[in-house]
PDB file with SEQRES, HELIX, SHEET and CRYST1 records, atoms N, CA, C and O in Angstrom:
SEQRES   1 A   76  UNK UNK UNK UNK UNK UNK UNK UNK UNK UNK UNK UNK UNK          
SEQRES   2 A   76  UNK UNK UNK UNK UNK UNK UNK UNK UNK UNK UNK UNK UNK          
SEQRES   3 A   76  UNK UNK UNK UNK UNK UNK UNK UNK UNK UNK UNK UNK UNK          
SEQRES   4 A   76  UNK UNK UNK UNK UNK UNK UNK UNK UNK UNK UNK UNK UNK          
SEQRES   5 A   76  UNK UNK UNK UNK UNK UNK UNK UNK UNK UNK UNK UNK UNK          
SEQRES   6 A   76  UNK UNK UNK UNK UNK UNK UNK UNK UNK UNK UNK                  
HELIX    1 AA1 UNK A   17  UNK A   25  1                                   9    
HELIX    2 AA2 UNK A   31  UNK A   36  1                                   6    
HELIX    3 AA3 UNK A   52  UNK A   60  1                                   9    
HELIX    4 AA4 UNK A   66  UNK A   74  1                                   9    
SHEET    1 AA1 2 UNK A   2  UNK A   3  0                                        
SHEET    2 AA1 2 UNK A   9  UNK A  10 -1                                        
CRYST1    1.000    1.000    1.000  90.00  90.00  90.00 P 1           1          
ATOM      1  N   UNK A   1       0.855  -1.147   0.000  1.00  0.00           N  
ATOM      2  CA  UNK A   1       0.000   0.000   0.000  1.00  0.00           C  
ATOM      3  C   UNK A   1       0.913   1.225   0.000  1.00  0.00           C  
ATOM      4  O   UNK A   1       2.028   1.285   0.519  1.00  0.00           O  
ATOM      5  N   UNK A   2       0.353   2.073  -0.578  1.00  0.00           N  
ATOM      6  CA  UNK A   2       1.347   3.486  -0.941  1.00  0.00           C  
ATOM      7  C   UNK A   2       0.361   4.782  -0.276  1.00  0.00           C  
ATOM      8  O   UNK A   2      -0.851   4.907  -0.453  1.00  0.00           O  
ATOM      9  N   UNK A   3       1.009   5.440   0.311  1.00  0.00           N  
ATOM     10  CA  UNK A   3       0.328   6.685   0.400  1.00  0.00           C  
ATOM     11  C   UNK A   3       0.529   7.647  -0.618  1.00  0.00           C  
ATOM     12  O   UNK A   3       1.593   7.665  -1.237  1.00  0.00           O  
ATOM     13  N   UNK A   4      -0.213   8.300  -0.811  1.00  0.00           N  
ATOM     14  CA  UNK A   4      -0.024   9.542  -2.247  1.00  0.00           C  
ATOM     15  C   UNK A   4      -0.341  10.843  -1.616  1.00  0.00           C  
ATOM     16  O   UNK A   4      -1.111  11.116  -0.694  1.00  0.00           O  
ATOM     17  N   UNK A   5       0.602  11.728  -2.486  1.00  0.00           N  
ATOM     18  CA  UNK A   5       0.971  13.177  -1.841  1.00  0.00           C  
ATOM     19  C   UNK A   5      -0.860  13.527  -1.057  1.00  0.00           C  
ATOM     20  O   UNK A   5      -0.748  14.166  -0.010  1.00  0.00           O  
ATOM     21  N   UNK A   6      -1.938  13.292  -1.329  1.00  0.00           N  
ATOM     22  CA  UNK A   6      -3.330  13.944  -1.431  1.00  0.00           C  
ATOM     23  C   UNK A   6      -3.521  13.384  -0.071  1.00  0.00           C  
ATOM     24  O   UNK A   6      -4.323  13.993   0.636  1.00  0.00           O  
ATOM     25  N   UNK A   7      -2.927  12.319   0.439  1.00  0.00           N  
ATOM     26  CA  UNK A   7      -2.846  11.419   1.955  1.00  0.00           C  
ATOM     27  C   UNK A   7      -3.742  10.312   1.220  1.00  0.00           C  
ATOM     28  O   UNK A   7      -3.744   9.415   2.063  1.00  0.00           O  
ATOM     29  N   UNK A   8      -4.385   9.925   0.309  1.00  0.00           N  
ATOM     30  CA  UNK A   8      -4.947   8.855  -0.091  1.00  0.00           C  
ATOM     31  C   UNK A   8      -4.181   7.552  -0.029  1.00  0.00           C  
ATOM     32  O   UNK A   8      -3.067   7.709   0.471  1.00  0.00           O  
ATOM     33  N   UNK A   9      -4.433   6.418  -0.361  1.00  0.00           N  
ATOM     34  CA  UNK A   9      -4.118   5.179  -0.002  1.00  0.00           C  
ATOM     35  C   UNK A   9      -4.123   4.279  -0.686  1.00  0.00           C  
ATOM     36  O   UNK A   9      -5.137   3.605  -0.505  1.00  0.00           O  
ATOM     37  N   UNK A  10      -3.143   3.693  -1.805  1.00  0.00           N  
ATOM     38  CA  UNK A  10      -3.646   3.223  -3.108  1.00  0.00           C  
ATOM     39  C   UNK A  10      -2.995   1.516  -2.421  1.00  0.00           C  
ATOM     40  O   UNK A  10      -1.990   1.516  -1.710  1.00  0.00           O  
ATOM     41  N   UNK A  11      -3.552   0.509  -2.683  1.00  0.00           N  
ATOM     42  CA  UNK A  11      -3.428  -1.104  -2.756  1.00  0.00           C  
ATOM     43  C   UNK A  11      -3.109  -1.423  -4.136  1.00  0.00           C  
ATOM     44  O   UNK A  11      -3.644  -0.932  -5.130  1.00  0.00           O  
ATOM     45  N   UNK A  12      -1.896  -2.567  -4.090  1.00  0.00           N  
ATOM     46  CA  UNK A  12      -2.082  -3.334  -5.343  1.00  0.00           C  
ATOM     47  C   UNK A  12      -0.476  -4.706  -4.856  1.00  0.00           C  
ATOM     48  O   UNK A  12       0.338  -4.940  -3.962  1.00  0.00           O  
ATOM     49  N   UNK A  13      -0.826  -5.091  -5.917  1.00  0.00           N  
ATOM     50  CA  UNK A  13      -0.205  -6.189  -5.699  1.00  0.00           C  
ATOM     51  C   UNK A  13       1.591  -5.886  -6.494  1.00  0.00           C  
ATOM     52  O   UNK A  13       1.650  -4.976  -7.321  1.00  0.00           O  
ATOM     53  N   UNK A  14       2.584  -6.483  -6.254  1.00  0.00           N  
ATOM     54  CA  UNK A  14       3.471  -6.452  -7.298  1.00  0.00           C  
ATOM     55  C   UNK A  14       4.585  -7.961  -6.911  1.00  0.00           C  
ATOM     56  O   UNK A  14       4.292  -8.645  -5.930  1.00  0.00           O  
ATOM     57  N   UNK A  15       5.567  -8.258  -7.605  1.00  0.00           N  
ATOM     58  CA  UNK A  15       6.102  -9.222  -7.445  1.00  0.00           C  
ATOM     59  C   UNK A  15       7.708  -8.195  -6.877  1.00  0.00           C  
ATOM     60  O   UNK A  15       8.516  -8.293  -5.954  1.00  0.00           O  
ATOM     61  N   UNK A  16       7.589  -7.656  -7.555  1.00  0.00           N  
ATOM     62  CA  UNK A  16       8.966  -6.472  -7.129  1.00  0.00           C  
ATOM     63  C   UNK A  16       8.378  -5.127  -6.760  1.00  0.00           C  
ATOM     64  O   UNK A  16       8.001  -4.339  -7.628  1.00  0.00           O  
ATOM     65  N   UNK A  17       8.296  -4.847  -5.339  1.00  0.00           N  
ATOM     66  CA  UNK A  17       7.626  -4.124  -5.041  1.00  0.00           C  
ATOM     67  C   UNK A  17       8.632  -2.734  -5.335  1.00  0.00           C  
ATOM     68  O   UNK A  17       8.091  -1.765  -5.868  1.00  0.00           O  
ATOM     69  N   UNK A  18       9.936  -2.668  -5.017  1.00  0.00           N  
ATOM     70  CA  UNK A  18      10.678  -1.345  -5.159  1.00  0.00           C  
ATOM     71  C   UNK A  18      10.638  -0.862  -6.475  1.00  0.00           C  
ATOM     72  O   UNK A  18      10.628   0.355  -6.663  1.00  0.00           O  
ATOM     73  N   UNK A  19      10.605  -1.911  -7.715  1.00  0.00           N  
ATOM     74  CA  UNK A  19      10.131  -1.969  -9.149  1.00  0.00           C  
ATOM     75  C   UNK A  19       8.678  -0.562  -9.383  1.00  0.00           C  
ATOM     76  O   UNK A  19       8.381   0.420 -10.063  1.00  0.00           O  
ATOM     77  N   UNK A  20       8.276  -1.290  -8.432  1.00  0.00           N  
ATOM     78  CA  UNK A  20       6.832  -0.700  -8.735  1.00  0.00           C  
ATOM     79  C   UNK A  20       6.491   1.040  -7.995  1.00  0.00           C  
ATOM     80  O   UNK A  20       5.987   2.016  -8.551  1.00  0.00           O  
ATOM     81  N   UNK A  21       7.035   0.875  -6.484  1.00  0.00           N  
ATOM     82  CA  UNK A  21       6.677   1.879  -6.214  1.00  0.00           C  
ATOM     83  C   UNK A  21       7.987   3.385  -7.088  1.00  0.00           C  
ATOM     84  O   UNK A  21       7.934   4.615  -7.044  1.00  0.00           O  
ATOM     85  N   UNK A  22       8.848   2.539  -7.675  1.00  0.00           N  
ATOM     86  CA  UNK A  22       9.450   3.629  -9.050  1.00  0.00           C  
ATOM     87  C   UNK A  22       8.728   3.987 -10.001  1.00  0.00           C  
ATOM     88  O   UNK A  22       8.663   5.071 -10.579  1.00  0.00           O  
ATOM     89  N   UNK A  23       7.958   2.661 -10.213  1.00  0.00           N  
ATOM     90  CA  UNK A  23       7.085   3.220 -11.650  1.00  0.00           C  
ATOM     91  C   UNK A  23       6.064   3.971 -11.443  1.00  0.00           C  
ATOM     92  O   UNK A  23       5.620   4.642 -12.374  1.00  0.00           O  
ATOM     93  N   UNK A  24       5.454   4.013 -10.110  1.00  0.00           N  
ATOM     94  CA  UNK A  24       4.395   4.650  -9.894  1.00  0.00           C  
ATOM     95  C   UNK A  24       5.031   6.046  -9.902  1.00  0.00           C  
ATOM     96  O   UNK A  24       4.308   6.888 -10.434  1.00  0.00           O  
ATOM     97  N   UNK A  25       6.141   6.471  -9.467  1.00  0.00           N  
ATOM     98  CA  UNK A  25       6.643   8.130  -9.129  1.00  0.00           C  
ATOM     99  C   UNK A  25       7.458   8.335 -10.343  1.00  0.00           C  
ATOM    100  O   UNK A  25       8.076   9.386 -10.170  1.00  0.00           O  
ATOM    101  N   UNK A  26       7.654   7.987 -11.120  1.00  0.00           N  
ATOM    102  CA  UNK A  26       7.945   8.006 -12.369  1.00  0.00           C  
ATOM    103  C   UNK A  26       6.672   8.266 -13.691  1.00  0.00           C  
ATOM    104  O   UNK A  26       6.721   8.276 -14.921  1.00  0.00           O  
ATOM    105  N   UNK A  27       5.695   8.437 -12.776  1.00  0.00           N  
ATOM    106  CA  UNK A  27       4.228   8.791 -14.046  1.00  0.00           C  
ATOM    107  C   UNK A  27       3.893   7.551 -14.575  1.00  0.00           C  
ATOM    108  O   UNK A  27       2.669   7.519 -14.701  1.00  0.00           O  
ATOM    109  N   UNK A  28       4.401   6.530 -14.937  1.00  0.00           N  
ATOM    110  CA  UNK A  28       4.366   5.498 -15.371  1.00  0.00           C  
ATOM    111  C   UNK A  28       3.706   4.190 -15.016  1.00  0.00           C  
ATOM    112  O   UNK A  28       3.797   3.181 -15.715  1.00  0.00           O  
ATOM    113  N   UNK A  29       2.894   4.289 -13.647  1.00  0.00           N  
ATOM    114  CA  UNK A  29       2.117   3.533 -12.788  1.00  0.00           C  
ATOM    115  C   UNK A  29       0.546   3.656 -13.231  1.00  0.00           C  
ATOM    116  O   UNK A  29       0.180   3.876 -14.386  1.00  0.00           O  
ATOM    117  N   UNK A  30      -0.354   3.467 -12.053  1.00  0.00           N  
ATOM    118  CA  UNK A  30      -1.310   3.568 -12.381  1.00  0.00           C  
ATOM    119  C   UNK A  30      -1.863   4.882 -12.742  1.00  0.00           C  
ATOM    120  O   UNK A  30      -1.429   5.734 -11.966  1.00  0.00           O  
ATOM    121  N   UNK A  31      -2.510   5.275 -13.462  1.00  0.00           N  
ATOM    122  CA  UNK A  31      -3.569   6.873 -13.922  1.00  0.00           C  
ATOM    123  C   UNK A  31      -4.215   6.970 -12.405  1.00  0.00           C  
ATOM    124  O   UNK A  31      -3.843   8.042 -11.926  1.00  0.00           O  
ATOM    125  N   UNK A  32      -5.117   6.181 -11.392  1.00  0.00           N  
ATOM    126  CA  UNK A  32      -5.603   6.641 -10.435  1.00  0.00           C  
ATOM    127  C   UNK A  32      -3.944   7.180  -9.516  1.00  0.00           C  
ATOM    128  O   UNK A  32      -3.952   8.259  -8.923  1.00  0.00           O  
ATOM    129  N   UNK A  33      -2.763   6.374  -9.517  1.00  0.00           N  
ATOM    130  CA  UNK A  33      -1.757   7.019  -8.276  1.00  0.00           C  
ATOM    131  C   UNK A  33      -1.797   8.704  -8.859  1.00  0.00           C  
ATOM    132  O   UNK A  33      -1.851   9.737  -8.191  1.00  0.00           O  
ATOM    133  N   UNK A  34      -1.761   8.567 -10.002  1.00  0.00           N  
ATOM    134  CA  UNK A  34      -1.010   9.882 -10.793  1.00  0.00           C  
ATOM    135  C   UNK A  34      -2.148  11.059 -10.129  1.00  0.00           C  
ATOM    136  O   UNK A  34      -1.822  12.021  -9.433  1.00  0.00           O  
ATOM    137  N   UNK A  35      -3.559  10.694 -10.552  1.00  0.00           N  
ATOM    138  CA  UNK A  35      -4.481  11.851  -9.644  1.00  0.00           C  
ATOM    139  C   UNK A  35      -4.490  11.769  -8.599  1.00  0.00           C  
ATOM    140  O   UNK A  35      -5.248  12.553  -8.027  1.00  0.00           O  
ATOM    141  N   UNK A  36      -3.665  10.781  -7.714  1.00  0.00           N  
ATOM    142  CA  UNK A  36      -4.002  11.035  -6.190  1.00  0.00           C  
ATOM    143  C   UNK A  36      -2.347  12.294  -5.365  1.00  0.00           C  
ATOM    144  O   UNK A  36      -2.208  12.832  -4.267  1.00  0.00           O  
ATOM    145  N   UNK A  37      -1.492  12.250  -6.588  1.00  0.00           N  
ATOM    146  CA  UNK A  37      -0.516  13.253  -6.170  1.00  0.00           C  
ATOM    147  C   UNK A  37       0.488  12.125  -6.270  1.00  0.00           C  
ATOM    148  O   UNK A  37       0.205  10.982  -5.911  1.00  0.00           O  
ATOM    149  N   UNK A  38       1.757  12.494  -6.802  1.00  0.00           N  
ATOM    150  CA  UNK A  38       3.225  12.044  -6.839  1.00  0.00           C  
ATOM    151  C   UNK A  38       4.312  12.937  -6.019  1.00  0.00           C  
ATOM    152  O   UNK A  38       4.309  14.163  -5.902  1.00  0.00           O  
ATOM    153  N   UNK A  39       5.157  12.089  -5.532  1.00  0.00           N  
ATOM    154  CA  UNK A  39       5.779  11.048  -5.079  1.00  0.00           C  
ATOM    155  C   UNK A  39       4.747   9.987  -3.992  1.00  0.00           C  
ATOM    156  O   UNK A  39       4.088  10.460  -3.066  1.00  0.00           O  
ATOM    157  N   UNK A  40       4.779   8.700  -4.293  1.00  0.00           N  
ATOM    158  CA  UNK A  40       4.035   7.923  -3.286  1.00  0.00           C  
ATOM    159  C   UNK A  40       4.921   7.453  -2.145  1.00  0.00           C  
ATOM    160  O   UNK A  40       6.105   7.568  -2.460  1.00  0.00           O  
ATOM    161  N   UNK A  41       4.823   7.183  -1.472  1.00  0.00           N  
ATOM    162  CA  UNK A  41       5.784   6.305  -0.293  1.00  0.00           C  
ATOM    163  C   UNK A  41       4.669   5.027   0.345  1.00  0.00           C  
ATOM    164  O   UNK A  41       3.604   5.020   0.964  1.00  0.00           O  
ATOM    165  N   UNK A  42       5.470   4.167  -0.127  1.00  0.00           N  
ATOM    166  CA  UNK A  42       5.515   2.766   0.719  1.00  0.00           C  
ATOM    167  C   UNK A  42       4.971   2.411   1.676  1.00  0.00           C  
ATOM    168  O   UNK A  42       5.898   2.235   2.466  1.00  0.00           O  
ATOM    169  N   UNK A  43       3.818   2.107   2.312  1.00  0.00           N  
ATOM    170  CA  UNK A  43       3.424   2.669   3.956  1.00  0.00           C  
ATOM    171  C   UNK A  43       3.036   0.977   4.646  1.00  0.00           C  
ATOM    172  O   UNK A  43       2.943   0.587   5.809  1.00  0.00           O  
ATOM    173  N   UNK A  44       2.890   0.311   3.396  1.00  0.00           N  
ATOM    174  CA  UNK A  44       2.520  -0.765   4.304  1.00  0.00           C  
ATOM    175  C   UNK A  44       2.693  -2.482   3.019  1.00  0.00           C  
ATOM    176  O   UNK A  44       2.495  -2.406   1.806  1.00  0.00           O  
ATOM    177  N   UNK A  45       3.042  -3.660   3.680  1.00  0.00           N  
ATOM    178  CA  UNK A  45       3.147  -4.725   2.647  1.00  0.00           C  
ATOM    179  C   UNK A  45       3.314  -5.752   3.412  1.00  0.00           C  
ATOM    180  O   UNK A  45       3.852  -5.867   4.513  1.00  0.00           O  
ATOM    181  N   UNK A  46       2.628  -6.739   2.490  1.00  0.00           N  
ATOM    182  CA  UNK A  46       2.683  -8.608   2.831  1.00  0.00           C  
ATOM    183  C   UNK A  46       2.661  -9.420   2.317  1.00  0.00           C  
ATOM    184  O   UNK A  46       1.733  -9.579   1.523  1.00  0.00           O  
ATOM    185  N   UNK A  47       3.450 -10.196   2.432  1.00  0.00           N  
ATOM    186  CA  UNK A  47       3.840 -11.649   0.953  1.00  0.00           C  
ATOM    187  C   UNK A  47       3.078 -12.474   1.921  1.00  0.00           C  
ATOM    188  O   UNK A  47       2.743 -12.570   3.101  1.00  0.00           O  
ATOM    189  N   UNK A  48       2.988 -13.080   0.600  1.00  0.00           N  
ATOM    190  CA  UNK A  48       1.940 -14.021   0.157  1.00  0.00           C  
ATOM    191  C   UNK A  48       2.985 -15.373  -0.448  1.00  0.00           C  
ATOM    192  O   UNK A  48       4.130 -15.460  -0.893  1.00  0.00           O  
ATOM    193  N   UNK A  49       2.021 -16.173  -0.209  1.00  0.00           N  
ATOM    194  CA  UNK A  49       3.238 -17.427  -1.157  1.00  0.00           C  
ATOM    195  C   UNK A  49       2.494 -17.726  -2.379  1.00  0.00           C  
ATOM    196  O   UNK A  49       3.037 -18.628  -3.017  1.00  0.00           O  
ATOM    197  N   UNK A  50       1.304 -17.209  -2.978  1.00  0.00           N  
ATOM    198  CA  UNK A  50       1.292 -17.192  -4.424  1.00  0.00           C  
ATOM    199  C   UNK A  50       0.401 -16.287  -5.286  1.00  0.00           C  
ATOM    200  O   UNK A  50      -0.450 -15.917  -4.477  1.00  0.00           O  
ATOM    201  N   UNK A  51       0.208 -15.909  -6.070  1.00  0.00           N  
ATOM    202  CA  UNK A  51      -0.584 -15.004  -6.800  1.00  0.00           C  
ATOM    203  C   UNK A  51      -2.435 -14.796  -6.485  1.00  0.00           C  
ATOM    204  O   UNK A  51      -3.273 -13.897  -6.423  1.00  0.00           O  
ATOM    205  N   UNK A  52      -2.300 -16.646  -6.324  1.00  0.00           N  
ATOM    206  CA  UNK A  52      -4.139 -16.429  -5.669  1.00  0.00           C  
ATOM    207  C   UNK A  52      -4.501 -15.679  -4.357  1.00  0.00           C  
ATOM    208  O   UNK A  52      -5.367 -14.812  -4.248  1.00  0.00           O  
ATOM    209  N   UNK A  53      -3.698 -16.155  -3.388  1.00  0.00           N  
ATOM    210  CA  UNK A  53      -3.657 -15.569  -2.344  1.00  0.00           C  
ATOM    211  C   UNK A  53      -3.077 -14.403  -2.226  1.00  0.00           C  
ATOM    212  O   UNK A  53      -2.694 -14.284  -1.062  1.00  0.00           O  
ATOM    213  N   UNK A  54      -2.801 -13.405  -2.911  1.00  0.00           N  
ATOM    214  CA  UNK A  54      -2.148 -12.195  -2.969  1.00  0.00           C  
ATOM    215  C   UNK A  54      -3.242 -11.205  -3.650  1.00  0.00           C  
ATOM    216  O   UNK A  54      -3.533 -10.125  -3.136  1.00  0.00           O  
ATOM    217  N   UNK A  55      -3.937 -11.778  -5.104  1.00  0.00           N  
ATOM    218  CA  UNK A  55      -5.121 -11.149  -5.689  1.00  0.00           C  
ATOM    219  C   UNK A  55      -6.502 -10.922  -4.216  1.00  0.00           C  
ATOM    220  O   UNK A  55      -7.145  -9.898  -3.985  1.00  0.00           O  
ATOM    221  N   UNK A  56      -6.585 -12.445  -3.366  1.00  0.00           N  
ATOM    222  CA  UNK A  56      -7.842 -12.228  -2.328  1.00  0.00           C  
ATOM    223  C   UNK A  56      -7.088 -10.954  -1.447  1.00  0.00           C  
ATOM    224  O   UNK A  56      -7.850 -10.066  -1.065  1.00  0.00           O  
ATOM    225  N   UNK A  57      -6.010 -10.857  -1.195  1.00  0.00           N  
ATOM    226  CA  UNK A  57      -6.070 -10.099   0.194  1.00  0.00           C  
ATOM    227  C   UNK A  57      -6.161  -9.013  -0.490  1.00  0.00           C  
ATOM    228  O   UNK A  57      -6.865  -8.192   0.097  1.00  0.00           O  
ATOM    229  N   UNK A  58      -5.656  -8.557  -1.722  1.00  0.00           N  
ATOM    230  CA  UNK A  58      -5.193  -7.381  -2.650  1.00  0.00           C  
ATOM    231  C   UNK A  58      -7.324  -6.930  -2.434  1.00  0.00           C  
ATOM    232  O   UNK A  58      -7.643  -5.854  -1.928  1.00  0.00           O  
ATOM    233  N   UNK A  59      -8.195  -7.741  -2.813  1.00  0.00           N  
ATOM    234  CA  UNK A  59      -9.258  -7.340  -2.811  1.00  0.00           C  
ATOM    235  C   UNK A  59      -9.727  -7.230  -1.446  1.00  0.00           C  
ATOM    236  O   UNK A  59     -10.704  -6.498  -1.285  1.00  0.00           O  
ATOM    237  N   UNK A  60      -9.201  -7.845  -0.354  1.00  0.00           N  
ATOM    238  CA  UNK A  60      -9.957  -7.733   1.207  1.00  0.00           C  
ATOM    239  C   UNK A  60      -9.771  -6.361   1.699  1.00  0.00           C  
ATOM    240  O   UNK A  60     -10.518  -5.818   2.513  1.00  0.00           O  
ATOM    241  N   UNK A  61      -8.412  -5.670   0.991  1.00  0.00           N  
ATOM    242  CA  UNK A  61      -8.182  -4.433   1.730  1.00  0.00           C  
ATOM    243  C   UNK A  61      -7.992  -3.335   0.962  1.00  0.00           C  
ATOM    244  O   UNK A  61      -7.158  -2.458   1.187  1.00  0.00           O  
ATOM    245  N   UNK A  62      -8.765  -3.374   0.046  1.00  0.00           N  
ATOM    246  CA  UNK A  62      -9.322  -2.037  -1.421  1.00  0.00           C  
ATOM    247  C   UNK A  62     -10.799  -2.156  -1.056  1.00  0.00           C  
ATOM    248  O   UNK A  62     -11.646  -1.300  -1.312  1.00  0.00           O  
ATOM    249  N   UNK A  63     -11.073  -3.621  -0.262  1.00  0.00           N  
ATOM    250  CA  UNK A  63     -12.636  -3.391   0.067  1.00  0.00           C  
ATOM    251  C   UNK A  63     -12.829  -2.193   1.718  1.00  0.00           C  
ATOM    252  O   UNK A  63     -13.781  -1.443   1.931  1.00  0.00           O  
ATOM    253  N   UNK A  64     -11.669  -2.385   2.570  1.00  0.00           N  
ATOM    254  CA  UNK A  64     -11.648  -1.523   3.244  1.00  0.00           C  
ATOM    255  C   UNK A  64     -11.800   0.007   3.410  1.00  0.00           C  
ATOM    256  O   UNK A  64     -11.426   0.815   2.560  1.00  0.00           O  
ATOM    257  N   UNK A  65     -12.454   0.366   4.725  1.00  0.00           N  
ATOM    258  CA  UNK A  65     -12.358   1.773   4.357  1.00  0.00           C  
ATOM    259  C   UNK A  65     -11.092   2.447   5.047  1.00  0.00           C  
ATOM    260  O   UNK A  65     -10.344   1.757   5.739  1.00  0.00           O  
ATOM    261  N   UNK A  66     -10.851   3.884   4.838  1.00  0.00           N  
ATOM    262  CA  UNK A  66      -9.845   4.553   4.896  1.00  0.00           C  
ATOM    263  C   UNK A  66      -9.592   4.261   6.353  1.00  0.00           C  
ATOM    264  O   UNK A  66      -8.580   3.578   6.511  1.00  0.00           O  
ATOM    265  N   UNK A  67     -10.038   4.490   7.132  1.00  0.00           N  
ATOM    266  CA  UNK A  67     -10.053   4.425   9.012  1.00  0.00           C  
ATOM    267  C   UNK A  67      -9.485   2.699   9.049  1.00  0.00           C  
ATOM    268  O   UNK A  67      -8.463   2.437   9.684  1.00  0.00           O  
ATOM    269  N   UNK A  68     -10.296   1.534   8.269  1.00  0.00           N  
ATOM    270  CA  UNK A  68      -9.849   0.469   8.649  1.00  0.00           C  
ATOM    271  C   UNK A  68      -8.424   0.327   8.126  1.00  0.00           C  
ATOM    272  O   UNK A  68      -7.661  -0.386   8.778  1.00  0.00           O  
ATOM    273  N   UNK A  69      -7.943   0.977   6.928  1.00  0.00           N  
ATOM    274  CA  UNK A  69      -6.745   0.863   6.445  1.00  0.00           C  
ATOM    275  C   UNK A  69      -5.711   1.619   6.961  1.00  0.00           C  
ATOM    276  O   UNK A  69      -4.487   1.675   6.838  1.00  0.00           O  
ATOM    277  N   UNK A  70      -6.531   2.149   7.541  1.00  0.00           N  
ATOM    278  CA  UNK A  70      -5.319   3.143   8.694  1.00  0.00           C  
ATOM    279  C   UNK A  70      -4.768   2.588  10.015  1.00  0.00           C  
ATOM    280  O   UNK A  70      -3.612   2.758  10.403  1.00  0.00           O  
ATOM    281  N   UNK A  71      -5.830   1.829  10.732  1.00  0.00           N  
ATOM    282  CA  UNK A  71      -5.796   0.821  11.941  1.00  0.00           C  
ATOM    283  C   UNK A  71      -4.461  -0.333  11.056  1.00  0.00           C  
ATOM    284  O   UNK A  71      -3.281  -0.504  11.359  1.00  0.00           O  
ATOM    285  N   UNK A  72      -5.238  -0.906   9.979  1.00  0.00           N  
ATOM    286  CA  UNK A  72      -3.965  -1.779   9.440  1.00  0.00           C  
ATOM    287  C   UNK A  72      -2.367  -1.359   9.437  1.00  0.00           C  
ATOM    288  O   UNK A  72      -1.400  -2.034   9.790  1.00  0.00           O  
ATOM    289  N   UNK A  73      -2.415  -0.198   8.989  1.00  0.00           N  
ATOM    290  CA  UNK A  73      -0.764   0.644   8.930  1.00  0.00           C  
ATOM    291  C   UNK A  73      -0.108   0.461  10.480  1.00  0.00           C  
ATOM    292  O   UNK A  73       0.991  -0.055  10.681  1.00  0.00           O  
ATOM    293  N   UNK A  74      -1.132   1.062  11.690  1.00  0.00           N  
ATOM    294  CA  UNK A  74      -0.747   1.225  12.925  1.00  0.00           C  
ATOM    295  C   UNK A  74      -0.723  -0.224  13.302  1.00  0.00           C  
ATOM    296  O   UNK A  74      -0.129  -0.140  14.377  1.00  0.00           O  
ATOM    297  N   UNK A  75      -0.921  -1.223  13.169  1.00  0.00           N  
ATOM    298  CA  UNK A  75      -0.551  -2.771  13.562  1.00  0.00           C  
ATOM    299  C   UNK A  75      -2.068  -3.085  14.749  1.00  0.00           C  
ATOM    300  O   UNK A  75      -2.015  -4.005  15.565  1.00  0.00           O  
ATOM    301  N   UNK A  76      -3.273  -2.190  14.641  1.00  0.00           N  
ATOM    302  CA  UNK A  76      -4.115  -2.846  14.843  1.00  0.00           C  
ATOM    303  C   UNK A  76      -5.114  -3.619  14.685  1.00  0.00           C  
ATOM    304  O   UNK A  76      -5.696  -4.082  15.665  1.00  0.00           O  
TER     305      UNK A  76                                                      
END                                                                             
């Protein structure tokens, strides 16, 4: 999970995560990071041991709201 300059909270999955959070601050990521404000920073992550199980959690916590994804960051 990335925070974006706007304080928003973007989820997604990657296999190389330092890969990714470059491409995202590089313009080159998703169109929603780009409207939520660039540079993103890193705020929160969890491996998974395979793609299925990485897509469910990727959807358990984009289904979340902002307050619950915030409790997640703080380790509650």
């Amino acid at each position: 999970m990335v925070r974006c300059q706007n304080n928003s909270l973007y989820t997604g999955f990657s296999t190389n995560i330092e890969a990714r959070v470059k491409t995202h601050n590089s313009g080159k990521g998703a169109k929603a990071v780009k409207m939520m404000g660039l540079p993103v920073e890193l705020v929160y992550q969890e491996e998974c041991n395979d793609l299925s199980t990485a897509l469910i959690r990727e959807n358990e916590i984009k289904k979340m709201t902002k307050s619950k994804k915030e409790e997640l960051l703080n380790g509650n």
